[in-house]
py3Dmol code that shows the C-alpha trace and the ligand (Angstrom):
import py3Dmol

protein = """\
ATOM      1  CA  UNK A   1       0.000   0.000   0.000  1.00  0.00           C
ATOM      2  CA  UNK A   2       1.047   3.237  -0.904  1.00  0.00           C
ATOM      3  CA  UNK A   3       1.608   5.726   1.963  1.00  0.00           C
ATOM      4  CA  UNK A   4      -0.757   8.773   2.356  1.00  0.00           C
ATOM      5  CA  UNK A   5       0.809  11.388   4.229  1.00  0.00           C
ATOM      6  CA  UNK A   6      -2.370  13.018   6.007  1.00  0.00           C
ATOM      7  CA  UNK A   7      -2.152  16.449   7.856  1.00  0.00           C
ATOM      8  CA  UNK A   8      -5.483  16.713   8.980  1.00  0.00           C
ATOM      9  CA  UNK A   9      -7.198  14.950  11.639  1.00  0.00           C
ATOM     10  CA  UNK A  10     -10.601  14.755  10.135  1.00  0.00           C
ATOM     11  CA  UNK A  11      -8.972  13.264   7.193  1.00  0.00           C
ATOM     12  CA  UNK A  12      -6.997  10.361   9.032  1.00  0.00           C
ATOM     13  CA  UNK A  13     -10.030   9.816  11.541  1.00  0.00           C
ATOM     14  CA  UNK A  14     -12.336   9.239   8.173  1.00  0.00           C
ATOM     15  CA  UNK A  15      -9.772   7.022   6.753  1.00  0.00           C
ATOM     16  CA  UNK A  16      -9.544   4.771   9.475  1.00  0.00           C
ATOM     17  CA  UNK A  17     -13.185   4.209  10.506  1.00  0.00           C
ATOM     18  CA  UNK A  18     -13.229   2.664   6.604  1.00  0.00           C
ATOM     19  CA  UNK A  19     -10.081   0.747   7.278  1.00  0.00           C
ATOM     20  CA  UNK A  20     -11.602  -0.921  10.158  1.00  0.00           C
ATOM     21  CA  UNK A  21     -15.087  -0.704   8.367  1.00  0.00           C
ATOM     22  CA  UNK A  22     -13.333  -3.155   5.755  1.00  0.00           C
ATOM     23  CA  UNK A  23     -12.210  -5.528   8.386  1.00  0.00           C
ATOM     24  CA  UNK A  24      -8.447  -4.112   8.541  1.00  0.00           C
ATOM     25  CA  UNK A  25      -6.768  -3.809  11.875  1.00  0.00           C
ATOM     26  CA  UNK A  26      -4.864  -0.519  12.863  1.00  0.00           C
ATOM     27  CA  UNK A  27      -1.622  -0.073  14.376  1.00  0.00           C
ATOM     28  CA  UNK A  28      -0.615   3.053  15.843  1.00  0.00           C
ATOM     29  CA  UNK A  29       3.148   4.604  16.097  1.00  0.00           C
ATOM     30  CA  UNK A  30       3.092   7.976  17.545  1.00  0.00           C
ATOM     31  CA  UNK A  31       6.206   9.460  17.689  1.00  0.00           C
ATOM     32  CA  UNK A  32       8.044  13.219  17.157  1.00  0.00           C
ATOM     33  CA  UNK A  33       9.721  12.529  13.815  1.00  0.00           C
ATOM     34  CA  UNK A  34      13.223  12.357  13.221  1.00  0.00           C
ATOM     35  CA  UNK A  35      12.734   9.105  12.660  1.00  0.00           C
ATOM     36  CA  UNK A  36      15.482   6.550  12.995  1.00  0.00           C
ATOM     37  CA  UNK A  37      15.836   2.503  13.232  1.00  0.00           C
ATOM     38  CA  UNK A  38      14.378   2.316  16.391  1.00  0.00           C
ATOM     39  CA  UNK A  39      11.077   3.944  15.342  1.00  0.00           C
ATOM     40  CA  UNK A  40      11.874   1.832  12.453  1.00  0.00           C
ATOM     41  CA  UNK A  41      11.685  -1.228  14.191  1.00  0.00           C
ATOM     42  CA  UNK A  42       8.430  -0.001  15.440  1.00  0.00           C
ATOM     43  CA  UNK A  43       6.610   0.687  12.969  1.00  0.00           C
ATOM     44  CA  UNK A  44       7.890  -3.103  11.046  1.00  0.00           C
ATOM     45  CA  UNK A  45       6.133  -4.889  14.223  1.00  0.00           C
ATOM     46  CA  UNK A  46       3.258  -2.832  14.250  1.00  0.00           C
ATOM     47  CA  UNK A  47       2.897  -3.859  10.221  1.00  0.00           C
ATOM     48  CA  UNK A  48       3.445  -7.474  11.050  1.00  0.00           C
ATOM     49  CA  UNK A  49       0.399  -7.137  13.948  1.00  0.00           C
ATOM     50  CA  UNK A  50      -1.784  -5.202  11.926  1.00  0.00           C
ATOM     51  CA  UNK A  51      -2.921  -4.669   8.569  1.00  0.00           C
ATOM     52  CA  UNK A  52      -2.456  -1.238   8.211  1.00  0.00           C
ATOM     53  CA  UNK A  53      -0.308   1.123  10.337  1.00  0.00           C
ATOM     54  CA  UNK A  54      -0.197   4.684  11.318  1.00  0.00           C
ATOM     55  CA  UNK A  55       2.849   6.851  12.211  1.00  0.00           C
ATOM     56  CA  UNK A  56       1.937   9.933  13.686  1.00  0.00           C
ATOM     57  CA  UNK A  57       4.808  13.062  13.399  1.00  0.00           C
ATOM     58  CA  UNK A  58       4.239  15.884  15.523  1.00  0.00           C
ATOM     59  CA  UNK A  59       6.756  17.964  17.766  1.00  0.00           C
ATOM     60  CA  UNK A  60       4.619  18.570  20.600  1.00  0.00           C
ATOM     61  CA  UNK A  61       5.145  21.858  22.148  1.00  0.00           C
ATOM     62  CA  UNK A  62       3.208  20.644  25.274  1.00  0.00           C
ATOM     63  CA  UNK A  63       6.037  18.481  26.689  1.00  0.00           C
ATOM     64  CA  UNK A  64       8.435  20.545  26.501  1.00  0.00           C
ATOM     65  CA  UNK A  65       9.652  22.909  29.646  1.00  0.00           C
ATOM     66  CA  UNK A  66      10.731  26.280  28.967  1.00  0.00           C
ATOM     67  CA  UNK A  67      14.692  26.439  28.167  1.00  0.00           C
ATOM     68  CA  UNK A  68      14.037  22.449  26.603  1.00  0.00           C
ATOM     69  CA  UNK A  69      14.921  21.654  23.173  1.00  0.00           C
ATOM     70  CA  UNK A  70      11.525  22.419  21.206  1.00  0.00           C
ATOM     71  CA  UNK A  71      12.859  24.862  18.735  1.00  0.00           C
ATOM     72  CA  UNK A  72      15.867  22.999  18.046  1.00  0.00           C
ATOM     73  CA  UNK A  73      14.481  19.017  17.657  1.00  0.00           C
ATOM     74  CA  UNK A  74      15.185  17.787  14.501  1.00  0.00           C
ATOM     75  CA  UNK A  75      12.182  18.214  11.888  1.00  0.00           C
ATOM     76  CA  UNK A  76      12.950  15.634   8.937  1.00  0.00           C
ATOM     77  CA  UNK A  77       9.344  15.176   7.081  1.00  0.00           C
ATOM     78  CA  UNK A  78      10.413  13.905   4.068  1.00  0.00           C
ATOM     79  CA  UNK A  79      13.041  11.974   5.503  1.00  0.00           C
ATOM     80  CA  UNK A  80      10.595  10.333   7.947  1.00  0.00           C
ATOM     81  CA  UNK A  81       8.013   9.165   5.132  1.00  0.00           C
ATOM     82  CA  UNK A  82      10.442   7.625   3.106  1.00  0.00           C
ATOM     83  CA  UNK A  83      11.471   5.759   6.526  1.00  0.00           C
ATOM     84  CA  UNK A  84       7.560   5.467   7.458  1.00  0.00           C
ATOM     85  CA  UNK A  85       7.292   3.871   4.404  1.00  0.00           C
ATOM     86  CA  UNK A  86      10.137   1.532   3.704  1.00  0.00           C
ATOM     87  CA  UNK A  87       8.930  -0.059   7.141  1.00  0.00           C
ATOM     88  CA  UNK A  88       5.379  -0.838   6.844  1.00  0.00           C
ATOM     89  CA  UNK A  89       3.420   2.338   7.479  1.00  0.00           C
ATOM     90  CA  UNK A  90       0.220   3.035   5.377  1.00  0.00           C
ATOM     91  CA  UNK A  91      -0.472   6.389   6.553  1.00  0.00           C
ATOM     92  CA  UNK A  92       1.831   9.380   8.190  1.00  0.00           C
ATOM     93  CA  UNK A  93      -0.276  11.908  10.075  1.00  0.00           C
ATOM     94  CA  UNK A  94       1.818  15.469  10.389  1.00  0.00           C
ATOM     95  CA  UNK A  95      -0.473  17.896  11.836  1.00  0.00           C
ATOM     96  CA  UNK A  96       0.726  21.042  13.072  1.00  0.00           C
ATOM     97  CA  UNK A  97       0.444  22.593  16.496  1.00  0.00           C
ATOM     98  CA  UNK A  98      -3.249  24.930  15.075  1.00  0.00           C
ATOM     99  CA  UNK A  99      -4.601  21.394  14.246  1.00  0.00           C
ATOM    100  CA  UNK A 100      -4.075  19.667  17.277  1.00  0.00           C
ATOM    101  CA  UNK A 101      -4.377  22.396  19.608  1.00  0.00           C
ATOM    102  CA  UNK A 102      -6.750  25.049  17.417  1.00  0.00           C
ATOM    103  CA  UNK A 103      -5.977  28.415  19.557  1.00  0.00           C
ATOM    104  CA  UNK A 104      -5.104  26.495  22.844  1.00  0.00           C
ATOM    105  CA  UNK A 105      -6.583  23.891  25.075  1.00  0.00           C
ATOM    106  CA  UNK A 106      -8.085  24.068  27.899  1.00  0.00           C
ATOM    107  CA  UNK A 107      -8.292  20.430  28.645  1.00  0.00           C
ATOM    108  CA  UNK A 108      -5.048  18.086  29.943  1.00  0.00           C
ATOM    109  CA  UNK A 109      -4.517  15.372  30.826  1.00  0.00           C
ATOM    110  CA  UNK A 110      -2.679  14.169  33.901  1.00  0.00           C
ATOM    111  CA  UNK A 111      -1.691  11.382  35.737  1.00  0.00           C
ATOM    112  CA  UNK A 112      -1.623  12.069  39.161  1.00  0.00           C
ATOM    113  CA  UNK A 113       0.812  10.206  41.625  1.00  0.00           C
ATOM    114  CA  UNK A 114       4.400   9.459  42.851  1.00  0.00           C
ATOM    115  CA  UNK A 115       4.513   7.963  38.854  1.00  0.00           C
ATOM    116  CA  UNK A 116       4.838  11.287  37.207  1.00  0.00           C
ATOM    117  CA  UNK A 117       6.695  13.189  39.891  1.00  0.00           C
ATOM    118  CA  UNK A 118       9.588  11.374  39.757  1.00  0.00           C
ATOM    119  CA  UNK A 119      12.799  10.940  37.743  1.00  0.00           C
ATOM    120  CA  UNK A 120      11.961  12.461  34.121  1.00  0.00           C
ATOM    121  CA  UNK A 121       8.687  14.145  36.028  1.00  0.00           C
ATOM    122  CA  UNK A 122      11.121  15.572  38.703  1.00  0.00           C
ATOM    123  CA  UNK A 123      13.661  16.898  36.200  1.00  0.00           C
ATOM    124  CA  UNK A 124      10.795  18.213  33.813  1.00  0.00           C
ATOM    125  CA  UNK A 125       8.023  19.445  35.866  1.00  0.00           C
ATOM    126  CA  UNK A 126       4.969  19.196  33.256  1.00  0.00           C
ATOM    127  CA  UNK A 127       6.237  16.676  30.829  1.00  0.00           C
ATOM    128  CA  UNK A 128       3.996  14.069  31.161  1.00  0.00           C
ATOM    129  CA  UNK A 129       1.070  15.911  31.748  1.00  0.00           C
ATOM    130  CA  UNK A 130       1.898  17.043  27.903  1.00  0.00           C
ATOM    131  CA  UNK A 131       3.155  13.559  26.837  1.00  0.00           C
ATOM    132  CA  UNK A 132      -0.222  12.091  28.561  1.00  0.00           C
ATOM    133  CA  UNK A 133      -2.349  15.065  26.365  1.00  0.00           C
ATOM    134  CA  UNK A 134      -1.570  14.399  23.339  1.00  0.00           C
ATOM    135  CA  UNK A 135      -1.312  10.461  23.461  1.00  0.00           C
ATOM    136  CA  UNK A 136      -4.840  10.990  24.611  1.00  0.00           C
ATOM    137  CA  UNK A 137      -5.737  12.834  21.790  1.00  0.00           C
ATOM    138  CA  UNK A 138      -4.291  10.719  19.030  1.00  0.00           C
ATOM    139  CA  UNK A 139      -5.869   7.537  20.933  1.00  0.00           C
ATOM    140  CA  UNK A 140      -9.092   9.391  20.289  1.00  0.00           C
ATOM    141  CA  UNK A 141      -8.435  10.101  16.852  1.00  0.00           C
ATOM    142  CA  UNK A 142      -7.448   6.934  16.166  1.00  0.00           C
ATOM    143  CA  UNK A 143      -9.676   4.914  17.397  1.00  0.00           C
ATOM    144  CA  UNK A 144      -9.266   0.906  18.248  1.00  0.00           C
ATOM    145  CA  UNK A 145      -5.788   0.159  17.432  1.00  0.00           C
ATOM    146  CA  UNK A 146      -3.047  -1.109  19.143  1.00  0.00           C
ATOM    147  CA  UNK A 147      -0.019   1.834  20.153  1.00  0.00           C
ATOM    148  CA  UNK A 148       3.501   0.476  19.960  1.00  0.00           C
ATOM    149  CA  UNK A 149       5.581   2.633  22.614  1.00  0.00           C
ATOM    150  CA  UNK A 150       9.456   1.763  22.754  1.00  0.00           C
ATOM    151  CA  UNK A 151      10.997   1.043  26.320  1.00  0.00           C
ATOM    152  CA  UNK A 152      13.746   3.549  25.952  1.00  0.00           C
ATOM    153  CA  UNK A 153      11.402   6.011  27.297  1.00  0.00           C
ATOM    154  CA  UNK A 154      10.598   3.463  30.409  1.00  0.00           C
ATOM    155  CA  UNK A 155       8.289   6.156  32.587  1.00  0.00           C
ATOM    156  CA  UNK A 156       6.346   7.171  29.443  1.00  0.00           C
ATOM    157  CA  UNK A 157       5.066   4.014  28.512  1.00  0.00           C
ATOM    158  CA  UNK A 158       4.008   3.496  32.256  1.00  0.00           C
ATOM    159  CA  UNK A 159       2.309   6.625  32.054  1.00  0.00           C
ATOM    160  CA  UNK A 160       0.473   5.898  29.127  1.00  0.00           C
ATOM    161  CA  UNK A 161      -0.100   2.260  29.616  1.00  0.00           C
ATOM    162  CA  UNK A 162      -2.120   4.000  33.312  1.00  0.00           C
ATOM    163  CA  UNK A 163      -3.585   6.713  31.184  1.00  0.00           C
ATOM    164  CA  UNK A 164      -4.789   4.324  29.111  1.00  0.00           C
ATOM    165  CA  UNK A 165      -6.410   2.151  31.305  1.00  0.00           C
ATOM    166  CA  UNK A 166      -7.827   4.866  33.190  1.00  0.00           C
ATOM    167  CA  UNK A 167     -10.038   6.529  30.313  1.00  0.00           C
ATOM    168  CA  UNK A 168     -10.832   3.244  28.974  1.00  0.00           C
ATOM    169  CA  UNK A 169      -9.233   3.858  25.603  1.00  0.00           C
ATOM    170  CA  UNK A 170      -9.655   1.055  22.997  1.00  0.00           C
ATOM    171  CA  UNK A 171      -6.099   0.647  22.629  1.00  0.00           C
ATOM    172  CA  UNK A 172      -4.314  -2.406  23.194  1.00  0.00           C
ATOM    173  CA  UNK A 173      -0.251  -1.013  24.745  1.00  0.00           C
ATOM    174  CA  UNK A 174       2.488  -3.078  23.624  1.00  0.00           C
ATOM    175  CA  UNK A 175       6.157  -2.069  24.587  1.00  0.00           C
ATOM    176  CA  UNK A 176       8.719  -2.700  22.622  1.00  0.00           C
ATOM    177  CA  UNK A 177      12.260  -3.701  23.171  1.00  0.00           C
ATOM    178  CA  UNK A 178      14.930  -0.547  22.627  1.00  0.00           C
ATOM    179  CA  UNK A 179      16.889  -0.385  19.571  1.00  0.00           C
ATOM    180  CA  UNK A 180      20.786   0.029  19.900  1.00  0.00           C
ATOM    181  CA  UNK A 181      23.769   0.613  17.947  1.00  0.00           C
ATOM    182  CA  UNK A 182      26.460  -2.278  18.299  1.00  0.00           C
ATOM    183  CA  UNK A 183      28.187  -0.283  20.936  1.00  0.00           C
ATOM    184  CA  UNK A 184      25.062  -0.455  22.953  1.00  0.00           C
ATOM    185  CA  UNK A 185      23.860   3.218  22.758  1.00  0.00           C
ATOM    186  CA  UNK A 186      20.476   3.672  22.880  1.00  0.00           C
ATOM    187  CA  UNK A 187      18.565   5.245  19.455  1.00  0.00           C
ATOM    188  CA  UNK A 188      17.300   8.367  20.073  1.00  0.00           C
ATOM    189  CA  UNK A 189      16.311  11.436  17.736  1.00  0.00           C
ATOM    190  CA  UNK A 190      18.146  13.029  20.061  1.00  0.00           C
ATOM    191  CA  UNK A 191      21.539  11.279  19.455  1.00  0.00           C
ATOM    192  CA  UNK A 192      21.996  13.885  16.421  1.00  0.00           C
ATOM    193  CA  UNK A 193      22.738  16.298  18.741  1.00  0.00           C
ATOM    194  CA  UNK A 194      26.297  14.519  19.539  1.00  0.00           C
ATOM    195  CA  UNK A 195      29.427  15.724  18.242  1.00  0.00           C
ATOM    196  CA  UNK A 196      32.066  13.241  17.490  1.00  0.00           C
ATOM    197  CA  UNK A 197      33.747  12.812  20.609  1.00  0.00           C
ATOM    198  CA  UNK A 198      29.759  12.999  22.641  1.00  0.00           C
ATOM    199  CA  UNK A 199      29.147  10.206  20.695  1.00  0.00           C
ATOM    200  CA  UNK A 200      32.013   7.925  21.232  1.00  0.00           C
ATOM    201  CA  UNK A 201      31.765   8.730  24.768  1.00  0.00           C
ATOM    202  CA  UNK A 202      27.757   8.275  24.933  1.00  0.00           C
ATOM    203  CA  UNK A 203      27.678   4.065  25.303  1.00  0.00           C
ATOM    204  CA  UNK A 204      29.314   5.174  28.718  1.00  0.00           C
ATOM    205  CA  UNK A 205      25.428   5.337  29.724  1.00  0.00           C
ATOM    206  CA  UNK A 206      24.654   1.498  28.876  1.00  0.00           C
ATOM    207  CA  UNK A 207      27.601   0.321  30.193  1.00  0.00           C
ATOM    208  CA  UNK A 208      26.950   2.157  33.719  1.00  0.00           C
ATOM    209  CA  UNK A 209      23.041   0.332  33.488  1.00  0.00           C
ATOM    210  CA  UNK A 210      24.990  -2.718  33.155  1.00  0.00           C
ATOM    211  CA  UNK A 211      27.764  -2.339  35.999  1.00  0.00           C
ATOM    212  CA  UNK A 212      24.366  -1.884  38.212  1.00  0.00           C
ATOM    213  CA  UNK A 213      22.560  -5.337  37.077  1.00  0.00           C
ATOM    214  CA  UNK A 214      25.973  -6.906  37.592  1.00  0.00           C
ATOM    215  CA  UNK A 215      26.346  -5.794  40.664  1.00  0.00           C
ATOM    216  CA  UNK A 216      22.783  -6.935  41.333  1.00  0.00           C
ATOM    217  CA  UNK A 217      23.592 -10.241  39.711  1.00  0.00           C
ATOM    218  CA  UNK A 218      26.632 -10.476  41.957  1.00  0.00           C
ATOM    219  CA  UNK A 219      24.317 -10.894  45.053  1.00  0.00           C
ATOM    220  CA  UNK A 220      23.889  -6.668  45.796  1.00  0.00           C
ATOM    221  CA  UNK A 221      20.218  -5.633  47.169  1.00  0.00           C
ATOM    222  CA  UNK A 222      20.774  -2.403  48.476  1.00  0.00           C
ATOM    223  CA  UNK A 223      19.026  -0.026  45.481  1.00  0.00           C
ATOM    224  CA  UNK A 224      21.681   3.204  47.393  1.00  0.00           C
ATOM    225  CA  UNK A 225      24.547   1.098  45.899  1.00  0.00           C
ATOM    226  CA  UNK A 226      23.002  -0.001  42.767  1.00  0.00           C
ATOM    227  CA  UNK A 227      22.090   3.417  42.124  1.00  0.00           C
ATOM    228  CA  UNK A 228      25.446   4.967  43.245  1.00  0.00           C
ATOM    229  CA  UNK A 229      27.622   2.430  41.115  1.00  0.00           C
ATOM    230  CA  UNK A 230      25.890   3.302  37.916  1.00  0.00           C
ATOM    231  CA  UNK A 231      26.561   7.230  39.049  1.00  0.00           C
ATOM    232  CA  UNK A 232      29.927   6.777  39.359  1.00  0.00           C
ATOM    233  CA  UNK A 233      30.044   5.040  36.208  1.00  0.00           C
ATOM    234  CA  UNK A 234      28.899   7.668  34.332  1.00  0.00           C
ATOM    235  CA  UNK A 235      30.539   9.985  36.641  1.00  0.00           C
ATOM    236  CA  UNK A 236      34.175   8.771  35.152  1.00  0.00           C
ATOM    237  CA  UNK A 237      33.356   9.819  31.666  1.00  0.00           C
ATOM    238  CA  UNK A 238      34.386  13.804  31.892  1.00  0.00           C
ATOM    239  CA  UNK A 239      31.851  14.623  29.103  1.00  0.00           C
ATOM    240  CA  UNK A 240      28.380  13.622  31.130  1.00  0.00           C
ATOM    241  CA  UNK A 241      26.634  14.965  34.016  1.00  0.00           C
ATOM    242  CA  UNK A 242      24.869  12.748  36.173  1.00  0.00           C
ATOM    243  CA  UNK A 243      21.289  13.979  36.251  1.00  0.00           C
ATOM    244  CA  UNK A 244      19.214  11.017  37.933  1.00  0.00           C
ATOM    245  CA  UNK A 245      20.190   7.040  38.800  1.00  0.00           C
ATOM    246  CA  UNK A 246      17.415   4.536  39.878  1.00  0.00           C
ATOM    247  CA  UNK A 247      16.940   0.986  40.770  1.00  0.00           C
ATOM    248  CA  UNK A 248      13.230   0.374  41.236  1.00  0.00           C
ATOM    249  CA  UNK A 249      10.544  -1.829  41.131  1.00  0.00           C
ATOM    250  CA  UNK A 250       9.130  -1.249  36.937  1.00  0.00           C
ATOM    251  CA  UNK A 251       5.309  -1.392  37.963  1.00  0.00           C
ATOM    252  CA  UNK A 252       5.194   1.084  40.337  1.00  0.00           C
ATOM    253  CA  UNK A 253       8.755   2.945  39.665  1.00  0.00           C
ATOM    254  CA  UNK A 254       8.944   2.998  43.217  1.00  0.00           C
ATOM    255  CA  UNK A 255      12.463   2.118  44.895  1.00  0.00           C
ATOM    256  CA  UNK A 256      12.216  -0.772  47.236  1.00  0.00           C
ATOM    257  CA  UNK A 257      14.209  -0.828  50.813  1.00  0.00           C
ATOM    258  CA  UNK A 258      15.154  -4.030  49.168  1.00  0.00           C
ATOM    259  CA  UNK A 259      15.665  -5.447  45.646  1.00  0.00           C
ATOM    260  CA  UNK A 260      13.586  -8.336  44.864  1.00  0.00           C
ATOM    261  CA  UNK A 261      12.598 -10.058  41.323  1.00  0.00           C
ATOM    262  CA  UNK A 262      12.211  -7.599  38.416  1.00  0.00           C
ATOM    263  CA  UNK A 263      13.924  -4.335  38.990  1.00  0.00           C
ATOM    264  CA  UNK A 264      13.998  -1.849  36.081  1.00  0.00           C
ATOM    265  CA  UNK A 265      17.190   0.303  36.229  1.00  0.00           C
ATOM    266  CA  UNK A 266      16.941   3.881  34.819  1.00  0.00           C
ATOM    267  CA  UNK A 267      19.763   6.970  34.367  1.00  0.00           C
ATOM    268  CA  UNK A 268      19.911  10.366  32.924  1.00  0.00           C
ATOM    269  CA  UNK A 269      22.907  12.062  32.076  1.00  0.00           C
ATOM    270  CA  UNK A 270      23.657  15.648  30.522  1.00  0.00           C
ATOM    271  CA  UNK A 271      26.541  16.875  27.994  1.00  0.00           C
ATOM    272  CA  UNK A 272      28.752  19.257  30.139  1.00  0.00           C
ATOM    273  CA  UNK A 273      28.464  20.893  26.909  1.00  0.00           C
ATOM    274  CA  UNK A 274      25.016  21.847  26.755  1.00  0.00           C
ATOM    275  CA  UNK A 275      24.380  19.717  23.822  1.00  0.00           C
ATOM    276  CA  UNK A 276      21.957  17.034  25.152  1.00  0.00           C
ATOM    277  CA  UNK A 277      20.427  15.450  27.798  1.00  0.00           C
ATOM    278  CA  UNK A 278      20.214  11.271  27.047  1.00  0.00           C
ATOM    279  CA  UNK A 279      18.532   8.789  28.962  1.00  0.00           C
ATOM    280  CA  UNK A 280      18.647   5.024  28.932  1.00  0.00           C
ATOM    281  CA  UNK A 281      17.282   2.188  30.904  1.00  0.00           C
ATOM    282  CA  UNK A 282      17.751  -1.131  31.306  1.00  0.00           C
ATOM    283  CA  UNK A 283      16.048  -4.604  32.967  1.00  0.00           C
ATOM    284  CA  UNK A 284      16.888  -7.185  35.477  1.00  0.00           C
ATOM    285  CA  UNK A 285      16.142  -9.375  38.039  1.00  0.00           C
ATOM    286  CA  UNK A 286      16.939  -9.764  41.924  1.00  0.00           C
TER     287      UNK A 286
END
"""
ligand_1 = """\
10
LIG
O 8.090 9.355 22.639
C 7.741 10.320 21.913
O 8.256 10.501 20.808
C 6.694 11.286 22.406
O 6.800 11.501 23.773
C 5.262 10.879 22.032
C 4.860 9.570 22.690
C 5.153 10.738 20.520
C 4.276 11.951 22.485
O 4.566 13.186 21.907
"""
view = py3Dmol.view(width=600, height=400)
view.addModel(protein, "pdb")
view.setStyle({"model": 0}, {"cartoon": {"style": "trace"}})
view.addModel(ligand_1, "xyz")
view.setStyle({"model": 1}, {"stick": {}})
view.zoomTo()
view.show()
């Protein structure tokens, strides 16, 4: 199927209500463009689960704090289409900000609770109440579907998987495993923001997630030391900036006196140079 790159919401709404009127099933990839192979990887499953797929592109202003990155994330329509495309998608929705937010909203929507207040929530006051917005809204302009969220960005997906559940949207969740280059850095739209020696140095970040399930698998159950090992991992490379480490329990993102069975081990780190802010996570058990 050819892809139809749709900038309306009417227009994609309309479109799948006769996709699913046919019989097809729908498979949703939201995402903020730049796309890349992880979003690539994405978008392939969602094709294989579905008959007909739709990536949304759209840079919303919403989660972003002031002094953030808005005006400078990378915008790469056509780029994204052709990548859309090449992996499975049959339709690319690009709205801009007037048709998804007309002259402003008065409506969010937020997910109260320790869940959103901490790590990313702590360090960006507001972000999820924007992330959890406008995954609302494209749920509800997409109808039934199933959303494929990657795990890079751990929180959001519990956010949304909650959100989800909790305004009984028809939409089936399903994480997916994150996409890394052979040196183990995460993929991230925001990886372009690396100079050469940021980006040699930026695996640092999956190697300090995996110095703290090693130390786990070594017998430690102390989350302080967990948390303070991966640190000082990071904290050797002269080019990051330790901004959060965690060792907690992934349903509730809550850090247990005690490690026990599946722990979910996050991290954030900042260029000293101003030119990012990267974050990584990583699974294990106790
Ligand atoms: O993960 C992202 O790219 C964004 O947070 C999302 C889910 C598309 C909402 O803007």
């Amino acid at each position: 199927m050819t892809l139809q790159v749709l900038h309306r919401v009417a227009e994609l709404s309309d479109a799948l209500d006769a996709e699913r009127r046919a019989g097809r099933t729908v498979g949703l990839v939201p995402t903020m463009g730049a796309l890349h192979a992880g979003h690539g990887s994405l978008i392939s499953r969602a094709a294989a689960e579905n008959d007909v797929v739709v990536v949304t592109v759209f840079v919303n202003p919403l989660q972003f704090g002031a002094g953030e990155d808005l005006d400078r994330y990378p915008r790469t329509l056509d780029a994204d289409c052709v990548l859309a495309e090449a992996a499975g998608a049959s339709y690319v929705l690009a709205p801009t900000v007037q048709e998804m937010y007309g002259d402003g909203s008065l409506t969010k929507v937020s997910v109260a609770g320790s869940m959103t207040e901490v790590l990313e929530g702590a360090s960006r006051p507001g972000h999820f109440d924007g992330v959890a917005t406008v995954v609302a809204k494209l749920f509800a302009m997409t109808g039934r579907c199933r959303a494929y969220f990657g795990e890079k960005d751990f929180q959001q997906l519990a956010v949304v998987r909650r959100m989800a559940a909790d305004l009984s949207f028809p939409v089936e969740i399903v994480a997916c495993e994150t996409a890394r280059d052979p040196d183990g850095l995460a993929l991230s739209s925001r990886n372009a923001f690396l100079d050469g020696e940021e980006r040699a140095a930026a695996p640092v970040l999956h190697q300090a997630l995996e110095a703290g399930a090693a130390l786990i698998q070594a017998g430690e159950r102390d989350p302080r030391v967990v948390r303070e090992r991966i640190a000082a991992v990071v904290a050797a490379s002269p080019l990051f900036e330790v901004d959060y480490t965690a060792a907690v329990d992934p349903g509730t993102l809550e850090e247990p006196e005690r490690l026990e069975g599946d722990v979910r081990l996050l991290l954030a780190a900042r260029l000293r140079s101003g030119s990012a802010r990267l974050i990584d996570n990583l699974g294990t058990r106790a």
